[in-house]
C-alpha positions in Angstrom: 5.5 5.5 21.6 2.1 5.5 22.8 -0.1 2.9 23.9 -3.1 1.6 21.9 -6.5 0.9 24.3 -6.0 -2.7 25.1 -10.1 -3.4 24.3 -9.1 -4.5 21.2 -7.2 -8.0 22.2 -5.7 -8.0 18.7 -4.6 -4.3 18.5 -1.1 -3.5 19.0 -0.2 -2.1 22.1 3.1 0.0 22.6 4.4 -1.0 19.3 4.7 -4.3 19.9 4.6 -7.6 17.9 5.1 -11.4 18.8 8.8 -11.5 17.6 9.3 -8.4 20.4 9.2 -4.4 19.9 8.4 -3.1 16.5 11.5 -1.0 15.1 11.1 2.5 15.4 11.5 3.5 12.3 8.9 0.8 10.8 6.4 2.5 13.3 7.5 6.5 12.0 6.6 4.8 8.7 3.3 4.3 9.9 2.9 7.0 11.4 3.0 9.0 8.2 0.3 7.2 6.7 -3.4 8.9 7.7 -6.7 8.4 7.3 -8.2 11.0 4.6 -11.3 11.4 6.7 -9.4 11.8 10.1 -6.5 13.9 10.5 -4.7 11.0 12.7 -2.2 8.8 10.9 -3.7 5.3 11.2 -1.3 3.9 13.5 -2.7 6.5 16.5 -5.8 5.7 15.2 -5.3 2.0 16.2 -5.9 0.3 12.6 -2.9 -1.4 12.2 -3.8 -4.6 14.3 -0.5 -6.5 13.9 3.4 -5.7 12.7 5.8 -8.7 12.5 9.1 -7.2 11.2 12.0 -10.2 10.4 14.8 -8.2 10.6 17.5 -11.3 8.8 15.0 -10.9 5.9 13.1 -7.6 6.1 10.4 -9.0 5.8 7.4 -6.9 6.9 3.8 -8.5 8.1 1.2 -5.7 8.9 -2.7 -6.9 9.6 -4.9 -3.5 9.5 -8.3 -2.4 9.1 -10.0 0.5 8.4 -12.6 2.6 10.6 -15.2 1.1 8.4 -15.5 -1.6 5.9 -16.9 0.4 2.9 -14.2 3.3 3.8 -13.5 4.5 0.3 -9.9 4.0 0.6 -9.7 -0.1 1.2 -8.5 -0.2 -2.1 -6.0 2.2 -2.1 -4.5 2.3 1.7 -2.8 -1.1 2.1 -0.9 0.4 -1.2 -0.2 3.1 0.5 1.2 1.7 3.9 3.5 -0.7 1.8 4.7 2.3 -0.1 5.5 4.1 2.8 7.1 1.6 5.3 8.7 0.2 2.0 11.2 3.3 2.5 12.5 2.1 5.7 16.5 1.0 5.5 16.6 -2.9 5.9 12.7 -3.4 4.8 12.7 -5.9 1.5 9.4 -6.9 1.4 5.8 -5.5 3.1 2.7 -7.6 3.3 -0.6 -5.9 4.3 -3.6 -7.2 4.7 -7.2 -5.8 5.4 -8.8 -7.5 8.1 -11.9 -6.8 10.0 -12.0 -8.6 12.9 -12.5 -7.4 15.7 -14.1 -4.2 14.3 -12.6 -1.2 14.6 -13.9 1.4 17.6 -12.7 4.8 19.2 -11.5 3.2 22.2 -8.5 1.7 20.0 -7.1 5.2 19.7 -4.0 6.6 20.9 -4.2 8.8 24.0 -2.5 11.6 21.5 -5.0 10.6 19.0 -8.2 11.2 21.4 -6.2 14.4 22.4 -5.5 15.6 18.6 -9.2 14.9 17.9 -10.9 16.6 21.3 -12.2 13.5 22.6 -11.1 13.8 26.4 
């Protein structure tokens, strides 16, 4: 797993949440999901901010944000990222919510990100 830029206080670093690592396959999930502008899924990209995963419930708690408030797909993504982590064996229930605080910037990227998209 790669490691978010840690500028971000609230961005999750190396797939981690307060309850302890994020489960691999809930992070694949997210990993499937990309931005339509940016060919980065939006985990690499850095938007997903916060993943709680209960696994006794499967209950799934994911704060993102997009790279820009009036991105043309706020009303359609968090569907999206519930749909697809939804698919995960042991996941019952997905929660995501937009947030924008702190804004989204470039240095929240993945190191494969920045590499995928020429930035280094």
């Amino acid at each position: 797993m790669d490691d978010h830029a840690q500028t971000a206080p609230s961005a999750l670093p190396a797939a981690k949440s307060p309850q302890g690592a994020v489960p691999d396959a809930v992070v694949s999930a997210l990993r499937t999901v990309f931005d339509p502008e940016i060919p980065v899924s939006i985990y690499d990209l850095g938007l997903v901010y916060r993943c709680d995963v209960d696994p006794a419930t499967g209950h799934v708690a994911i704060d993102m944000t997009l790279t820009a408030p009036g991105c043309p797909v706020a009303g359609t993504m968090p569907g999206l990222v519930r749909d697809a982590v939804m698919k995960v064996d042991g996941i019952n229930n997905v929660e995501v919510e937009l947030v924008w605080d702190p804004p989204w910037n470039q240095s929240m990227m993945s190191e494969a990100a920045r590499l995928e998209l020429g930035m280094y």
